[in-house]
N, C-alpha and C positions, 0 to 999 in steps of 0.2 A: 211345290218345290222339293221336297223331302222327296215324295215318289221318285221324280225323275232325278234323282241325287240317287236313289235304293238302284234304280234302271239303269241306269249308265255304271255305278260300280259292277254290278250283274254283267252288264256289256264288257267291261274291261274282263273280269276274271272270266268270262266266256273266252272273249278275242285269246288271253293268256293260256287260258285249258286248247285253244287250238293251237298254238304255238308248240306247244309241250308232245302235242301229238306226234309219233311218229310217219310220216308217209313214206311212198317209195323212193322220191328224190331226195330226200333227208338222208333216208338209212344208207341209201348209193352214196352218198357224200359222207356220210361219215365210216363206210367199208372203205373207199378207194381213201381218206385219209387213212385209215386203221392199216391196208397195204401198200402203203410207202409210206408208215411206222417200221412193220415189220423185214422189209427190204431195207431199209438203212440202220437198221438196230439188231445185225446178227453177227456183229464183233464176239471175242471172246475174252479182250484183253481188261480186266475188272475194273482195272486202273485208267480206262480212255470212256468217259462218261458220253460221252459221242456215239460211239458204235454197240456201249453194251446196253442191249435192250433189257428191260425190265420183266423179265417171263421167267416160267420154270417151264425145263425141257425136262421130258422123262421116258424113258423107252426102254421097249418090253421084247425081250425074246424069247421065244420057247422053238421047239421042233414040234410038229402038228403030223399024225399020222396020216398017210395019205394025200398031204398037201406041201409037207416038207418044212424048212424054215418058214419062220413068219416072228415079221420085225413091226414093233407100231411104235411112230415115233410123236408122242404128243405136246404140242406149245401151247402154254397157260399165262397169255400174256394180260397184263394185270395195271391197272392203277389206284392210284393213294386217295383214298375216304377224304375229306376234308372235314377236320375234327377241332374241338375247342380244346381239346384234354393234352396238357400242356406233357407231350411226348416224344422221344428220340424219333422213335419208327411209329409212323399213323397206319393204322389198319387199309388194309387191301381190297381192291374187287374185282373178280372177273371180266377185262373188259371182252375179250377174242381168242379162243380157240381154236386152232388149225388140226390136224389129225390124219397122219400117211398109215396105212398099214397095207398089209397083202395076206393074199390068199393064194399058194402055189405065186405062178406069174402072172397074175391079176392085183393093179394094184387100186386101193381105195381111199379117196381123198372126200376129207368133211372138212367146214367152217363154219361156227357159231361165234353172232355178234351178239353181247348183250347190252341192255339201257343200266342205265345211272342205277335202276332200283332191282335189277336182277333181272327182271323180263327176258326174252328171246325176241331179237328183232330181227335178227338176221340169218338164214340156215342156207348153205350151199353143200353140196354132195356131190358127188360124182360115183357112178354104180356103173362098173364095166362088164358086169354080168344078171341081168336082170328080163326073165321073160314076164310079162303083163298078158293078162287075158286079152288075145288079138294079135298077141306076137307070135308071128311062123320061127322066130328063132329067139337065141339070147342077144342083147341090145346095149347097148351104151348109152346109159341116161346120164344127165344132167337135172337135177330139181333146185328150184331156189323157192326160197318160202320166205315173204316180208310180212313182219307182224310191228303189232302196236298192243303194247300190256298184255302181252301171251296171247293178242288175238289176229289170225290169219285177214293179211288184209289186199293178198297178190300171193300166185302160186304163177309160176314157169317151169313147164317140166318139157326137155328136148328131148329126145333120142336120134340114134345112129347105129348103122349096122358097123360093122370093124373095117365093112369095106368102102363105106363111105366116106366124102369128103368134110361133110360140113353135119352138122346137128339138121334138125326139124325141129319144130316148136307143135307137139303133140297137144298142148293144155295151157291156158293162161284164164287167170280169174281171180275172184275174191274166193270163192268155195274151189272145193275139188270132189271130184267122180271118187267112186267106188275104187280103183284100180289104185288108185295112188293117194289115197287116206292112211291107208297101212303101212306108206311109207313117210306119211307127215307124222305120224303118231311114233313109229320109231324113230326118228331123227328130233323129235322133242325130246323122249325119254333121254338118246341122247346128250342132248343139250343139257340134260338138268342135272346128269351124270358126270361130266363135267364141270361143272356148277360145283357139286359135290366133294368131288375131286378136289376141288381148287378148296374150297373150305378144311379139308382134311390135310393136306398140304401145307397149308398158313397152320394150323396148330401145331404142326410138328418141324418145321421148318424157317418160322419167321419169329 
């Protein structure tokens, strides 16, 4: 009796540890709530708790030799720790990232989802100039990259020429080829930079 008492709790905290797992319909479900967060929470008025969403914006201008102005505008949208520590303001965490910037008139758009515990779940990019080994020219990608505990568990990489109408779906998997590792590896670094960010921001601003 004890055994199948040790086995069946075993079965529950197994069933429970899948539960916790992230898949791809999960993390889809919890980006398309995370943007229609961010569509109904880009008020500016401090005082309409409605519209003002909970993020810090920040944005960076220089002039770039050769490529001219270049503007990045970055959203570090965030929610509250749940804490026992009998406090006005409970500590923060990076839920979603968003990320515009340009180069000349090429412009580049990222989005990082993360889990409850800091993890990367979610990466979307857009890369409007990108030649891959087999490209006759430069390309218009799209990569999205779904993870569980920092680990890659679906990869969708489109392209398109500028004259085309619609994407291709060049790559889909749990792994990824040679061609496009280098750019999973930078768009973690990314994320974690980010991440970074958002912690260095909370010291100095909350």
């Amino acid at each position: 009796m004890k055994k199948e008492i040790v086995t069946l709790l075993s079965l529950v905290a197994w069933l429970q540890a899948g539960w916790a797992q992230n898949t791809v319909e999960s993390i889809r479900q919890r980006y398309t709530e995370m943007k229609e967060y961010v569509d109904s929470h880009t008020g500016t008025d401090t005082y309409d708790g409605a519209d003002f969403g909970e993020y810090y914006h920040l944005q960076a201008r220089q002039w770039l030799p050769g490529t001219g102005g270049h503007i990045e505008d970055t959203y570090l949208y965030w929610e509250e720790v749940e804490s026992d520590d009998d406090v006005i303001y409970k500590p923060h965490r990076v839920k979603f990232v968003t990320k515009k910037f340009n180069f000349a008139a090429r412009n580049y758009y990222q989005e990082f989802l993360y889990d409850p515990d800091g993890s990367v779940a979610f990466i979307y990019a857009y890369d409007p100039m990108t030649q891959f080994e087999g490209d006759t020219e430069d390309m218009q990608y799209e990569f999205r990259f779904y993870l569980d505990k920092g680990h890659l568990i679906k990869a969708v990489v489109k392209r398109k020429r500028w004259d085309d109408a619609e994407y291709q779906q060049v790559w889909s998997g749990s792994t990824l080829k040679s061609p496009y590792q280098s750019s999973f590896d930078e768009y973690m670094n990314a994320a974690r930079t980010m991440q970074a960010l958002f912690i260095n921001i909370e010291k100095e601003a909350y």
